[in-house]
DRENDODO-869639 format. One record per residue (C-alpha): residue number from 1; x, y, z. Coordinates in nm, 2 decimals. Example, Ala and Ser with C-alpha at 12.3 -4.5 7.8 and 13.67 -1.06 7.14 Angstrom:
// residues 2
num=1 east=1.23 north=-0.45 up=0.78
num=2 east=1.37 north=-0.11 up=0.71
This chain:
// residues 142
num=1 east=3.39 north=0.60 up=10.51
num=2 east=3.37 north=0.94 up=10.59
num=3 east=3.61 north=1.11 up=10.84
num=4 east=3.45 north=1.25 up=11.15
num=5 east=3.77 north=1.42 up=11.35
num=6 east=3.68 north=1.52 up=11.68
num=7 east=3.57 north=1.91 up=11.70
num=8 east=3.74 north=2.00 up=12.00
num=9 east=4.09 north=1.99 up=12.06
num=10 east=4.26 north=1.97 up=12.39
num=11 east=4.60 north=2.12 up=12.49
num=12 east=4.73 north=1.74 up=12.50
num=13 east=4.64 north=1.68 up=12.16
num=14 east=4.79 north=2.05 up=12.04
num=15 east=5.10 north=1.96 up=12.16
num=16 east=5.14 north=1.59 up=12.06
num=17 east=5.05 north=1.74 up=11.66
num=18 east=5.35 north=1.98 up=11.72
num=19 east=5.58 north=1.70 up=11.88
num=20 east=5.47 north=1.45 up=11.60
num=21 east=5.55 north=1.71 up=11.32
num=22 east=5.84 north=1.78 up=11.49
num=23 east=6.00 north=1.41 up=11.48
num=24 east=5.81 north=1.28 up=11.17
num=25 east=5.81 north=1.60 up=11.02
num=26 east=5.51 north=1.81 up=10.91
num=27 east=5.42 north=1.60 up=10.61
num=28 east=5.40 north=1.30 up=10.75
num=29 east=5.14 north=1.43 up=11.00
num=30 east=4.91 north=1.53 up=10.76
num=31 east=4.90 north=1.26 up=10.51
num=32 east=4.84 north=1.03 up=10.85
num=33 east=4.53 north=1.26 up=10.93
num=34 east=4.39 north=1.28 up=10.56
num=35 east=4.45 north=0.90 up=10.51
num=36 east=4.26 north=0.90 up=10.84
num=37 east=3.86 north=0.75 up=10.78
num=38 east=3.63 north=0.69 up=11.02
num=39 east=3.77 north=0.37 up=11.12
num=40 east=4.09 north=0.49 up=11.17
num=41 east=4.05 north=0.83 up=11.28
num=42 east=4.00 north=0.74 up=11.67
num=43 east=4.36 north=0.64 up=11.62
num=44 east=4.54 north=0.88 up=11.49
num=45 east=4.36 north=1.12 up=11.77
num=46 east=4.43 north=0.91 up=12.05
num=47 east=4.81 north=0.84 up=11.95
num=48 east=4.87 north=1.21 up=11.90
num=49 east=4.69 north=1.30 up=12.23
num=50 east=4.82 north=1.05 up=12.46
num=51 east=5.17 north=0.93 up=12.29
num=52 east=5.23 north=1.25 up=12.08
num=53 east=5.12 north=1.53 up=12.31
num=54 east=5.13 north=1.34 up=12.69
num=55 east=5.44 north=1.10 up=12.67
num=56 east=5.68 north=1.23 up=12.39
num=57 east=5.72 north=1.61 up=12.54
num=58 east=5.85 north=1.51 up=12.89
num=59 east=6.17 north=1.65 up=12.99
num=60 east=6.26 north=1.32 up=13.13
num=61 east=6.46 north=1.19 up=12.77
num=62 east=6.55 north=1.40 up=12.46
num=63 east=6.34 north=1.32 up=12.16
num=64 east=6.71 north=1.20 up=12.05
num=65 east=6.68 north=0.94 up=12.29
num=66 east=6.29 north=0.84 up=12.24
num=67 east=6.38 north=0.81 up=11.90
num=68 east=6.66 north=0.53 up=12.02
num=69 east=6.43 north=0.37 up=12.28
num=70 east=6.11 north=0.32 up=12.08
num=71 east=6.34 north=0.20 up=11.81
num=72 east=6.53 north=-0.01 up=12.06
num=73 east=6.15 north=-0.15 up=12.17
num=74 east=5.97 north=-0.17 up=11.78
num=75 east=6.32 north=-0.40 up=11.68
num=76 east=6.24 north=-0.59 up=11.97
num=77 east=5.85 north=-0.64 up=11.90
num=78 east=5.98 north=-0.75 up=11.50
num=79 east=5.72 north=-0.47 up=11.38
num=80 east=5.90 north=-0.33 up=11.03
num=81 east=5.62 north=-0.08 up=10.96
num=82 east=5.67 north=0.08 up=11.30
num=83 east=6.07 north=0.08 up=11.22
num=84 east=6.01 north=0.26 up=10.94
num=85 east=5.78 north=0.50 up=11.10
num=86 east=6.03 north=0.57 up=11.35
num=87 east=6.34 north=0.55 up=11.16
num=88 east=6.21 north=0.90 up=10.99
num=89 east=6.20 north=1.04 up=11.35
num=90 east=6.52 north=0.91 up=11.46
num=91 east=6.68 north=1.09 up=11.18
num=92 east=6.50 north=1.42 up=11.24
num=93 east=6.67 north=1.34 up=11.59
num=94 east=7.02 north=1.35 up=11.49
num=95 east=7.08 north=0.99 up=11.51
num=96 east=7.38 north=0.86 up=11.25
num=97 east=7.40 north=0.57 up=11.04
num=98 east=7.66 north=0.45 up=11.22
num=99 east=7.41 north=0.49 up=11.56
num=100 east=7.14 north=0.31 up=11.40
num=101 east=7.37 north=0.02 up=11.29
num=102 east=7.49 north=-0.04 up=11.56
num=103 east=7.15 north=-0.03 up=11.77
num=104 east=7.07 north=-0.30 up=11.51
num=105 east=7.40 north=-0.51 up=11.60
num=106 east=7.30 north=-0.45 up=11.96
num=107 east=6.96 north=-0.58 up=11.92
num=108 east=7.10 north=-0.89 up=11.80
num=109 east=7.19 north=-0.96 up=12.16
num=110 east=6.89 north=-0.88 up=12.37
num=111 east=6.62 north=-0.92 up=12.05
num=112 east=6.76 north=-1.27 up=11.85
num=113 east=6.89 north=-1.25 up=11.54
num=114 east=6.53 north=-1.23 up=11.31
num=115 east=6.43 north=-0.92 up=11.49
num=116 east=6.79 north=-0.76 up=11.43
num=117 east=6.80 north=-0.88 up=11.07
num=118 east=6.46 north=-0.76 up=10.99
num=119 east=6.57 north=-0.43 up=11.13
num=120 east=6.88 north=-0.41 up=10.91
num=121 east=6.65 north=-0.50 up=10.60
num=122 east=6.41 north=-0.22 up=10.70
num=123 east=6.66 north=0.03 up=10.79
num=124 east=6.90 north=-0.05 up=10.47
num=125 east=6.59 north=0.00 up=10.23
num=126 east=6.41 north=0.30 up=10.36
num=127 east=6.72 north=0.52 up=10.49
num=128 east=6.79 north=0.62 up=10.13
num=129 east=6.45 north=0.77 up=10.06
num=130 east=6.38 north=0.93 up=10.40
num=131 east=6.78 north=1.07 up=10.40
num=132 east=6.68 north=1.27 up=10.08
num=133 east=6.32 north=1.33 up=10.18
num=134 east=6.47 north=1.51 up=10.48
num=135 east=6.75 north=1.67 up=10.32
num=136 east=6.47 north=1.85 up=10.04
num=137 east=6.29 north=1.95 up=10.30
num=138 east=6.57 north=2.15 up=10.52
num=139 east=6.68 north=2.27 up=10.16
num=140 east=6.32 north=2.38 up=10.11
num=141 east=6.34 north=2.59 up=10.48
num=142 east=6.66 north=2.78 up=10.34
């Protein structure tokens, strides 16, 4: 299918591109748009408008701790692909290993155990590849 973006671009939707490049990093954002069809296109424009560009860039919470909550909330929902997706951000956030293990352990509490050891499955196998996906790409920006 063939993608039909939307031509005009509000403010909302500026801004939730530069928060989401931000946290998921730059690359990221653009595969998501160029894997994009029509199908799947409304999607990406409405979670970059309204999540990305509405929700995301409040001053309420740091993107440090969005990146903790919506964790927090995808280990809680059991949805791996999600904790993958946000995994990348909460490392672009500044959150540790030793952070993200223990929101794992935590989870175990409020979440059950599945939900927790699905997370630490997820987490344990794609840390290594986003860690040194990151770490080229701040090399890259020296």
């Amino acid at each position: 299918m063939k993608k039909t973006p939307t031509p005009a671009r509000s403010k909302a939707f500026k801004t939730g591109v530069a928060t989401r490049s931000k946290v998921l990093g730059a690359g990221y954002v653009k595969r998501a748009f160029k894997n994009a069809d029509e199908f799947s296109m409304p999607f990406q424009e409405v979670a970059t408008e309204f999540a990305w560009g509405s929700v995301w860039p409040r001053k309420g919470l740091s993107l440090r701790d969005r990146s903790l909550v919506t964790l927090a909330q995808v280990i809680a929902l059991n949805r791996p692909n999600e904790i993958k997706v946000h995994l990348r951000g909460a490392l672009r956030n500044g959150i540790s290993k030793k952070e993200l293990s223990e929101l794992c352990l935590h989870s175990f509490l409020y979440c059950g155990g599945p939900a927790s050891l699905d997370a630490f499955h997820v987490m344990k196998t794609t840390l290594p590849e986003l860690e040194a996906e990151y770490l080229a790409e701040k090399k890259k920006k020296r």
